[in-house]
C-alpha positions, 0 to 999 in steps of 0.5 A: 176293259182288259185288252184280250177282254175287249177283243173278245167282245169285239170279235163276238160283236161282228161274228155274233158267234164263235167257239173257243178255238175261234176266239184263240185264233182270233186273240191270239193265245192259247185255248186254256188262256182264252178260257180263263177270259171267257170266265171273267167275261161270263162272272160279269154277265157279258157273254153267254154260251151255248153247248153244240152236240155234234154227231160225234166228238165233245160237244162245242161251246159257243159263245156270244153276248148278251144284252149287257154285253152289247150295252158295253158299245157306244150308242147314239140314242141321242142323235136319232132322238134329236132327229125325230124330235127335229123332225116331229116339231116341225110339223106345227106349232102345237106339235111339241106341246101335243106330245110332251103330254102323250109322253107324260101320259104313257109314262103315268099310266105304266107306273100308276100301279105302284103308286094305286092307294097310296098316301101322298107320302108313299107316292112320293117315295115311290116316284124318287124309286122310280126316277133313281131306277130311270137314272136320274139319281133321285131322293125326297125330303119332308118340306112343311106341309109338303115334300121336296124331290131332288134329281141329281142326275138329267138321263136325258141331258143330250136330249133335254137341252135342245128339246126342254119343252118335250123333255122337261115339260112331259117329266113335269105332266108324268109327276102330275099325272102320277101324284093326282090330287098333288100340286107340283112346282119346279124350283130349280133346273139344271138348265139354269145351271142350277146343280139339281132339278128340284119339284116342291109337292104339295097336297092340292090346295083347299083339302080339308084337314082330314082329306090332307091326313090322308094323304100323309100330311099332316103340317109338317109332324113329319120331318124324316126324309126318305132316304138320304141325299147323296154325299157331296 
């Protein structure tokens, strides 16, 4: 971040609000210089402002952050995570099972209407939107009589490598609950040092053939991916 820039956002951090002549003062340059500061922090949709009438006079513009503004300072979700997690986990031995399945389940239901009547198939593309759009940089290829979906990125690594029967476990039971009637495998995992998590899908076994159809498999006739994989 440009210096004059970041002093902006700082200053707009603590006071929550400031006008231009507040923000001159405080960077130390002229208004029209500060201004042009304030249209590049605007065009990147860091800050917004609001206009002020007075009783008399010009009306003021006041600026201050938006949400993605305040994202641009550090966070430490991970740390009070861990806490509760500390915390919640040592309450019984049954504790971490108990709620990687809760998550598993809130995290299914709030997705379950993209994939409601889709083929297998489908689902699968959709569940590599959703975790590419949660962080986790995913993407799926046609596997034999199944798929294969690729996660190249762990959102919650800081988290996931103290507490991997939560995190993983519940990433696991939210693909289940998501592609009900599927069989899902993990066959690599970036605890293991592998360079992805990897889940190998497959329609559950003993479908008869056109209960398999329906679900868009249709052994292995189909071999395009969905998506490619990201370059190396």
């Amino acid at each position: 971040m440009q210096k004059t820039r970041q002093v902006i956002l700082d200053f707009l951090k603590q006071s929550e609000k400031a006008t231009l002549d507040e923000l001159s003062t405080e960077a130390g340059l002229a208004p029209m210089s500060v201004r042009g500061h304030l249209s590049v922090l605007e065009r990147d949709g860091l800050i917004t402002y609001d206009e002020v009438r007075g009783k008399v006079g010009r009306p003021k513009y006041v600026y201050s952050l938006t949400d993605r503004g305040h994202d641009q300072f550090p966070k430490s979700y991970h740390i009070i995570c861990n806490r509760v997690l500390d915390a919640v986990t040592s309450v019984s031995a049954d504790a971490a099972t108990e709620l990687a399945s809760r998550i598993a389940d809130g995290w299914a239901e709030e997705y379950q209407p993209r994939v409601s009547g889709k083929s297998l198939a489908e689902q699968v593309k959709v569940l590599a939107a959703i975790r590419s759009e949660e962080g986790a940089m995913a993407y799926s290829e046609v596997q034999g009589d199944g798929f294969v979906l690729h996660q190249r990125n762990c959102p919650a690594s800081c988290v996931a490598a103290r507490f991997p029967q939560i995190i993983c476990t519940s990433e696991i039971g939210f693909m289940r609950r998501l592609l009900n009637g599927a069989s899902i495998e993990r066959v690599s995992w970036a605890r293991n040092g592998d360079s992805t998590c990897s889940y190998v899908i497959r329609p559950e076994p003993g479908l008869a053939r056109s209960e398999r159809s329906a679900f868009g498999v249709n052994g292995g006739a189909v071999t395009a991916a969905f998506g490619p994989a990201p370059a190396e």
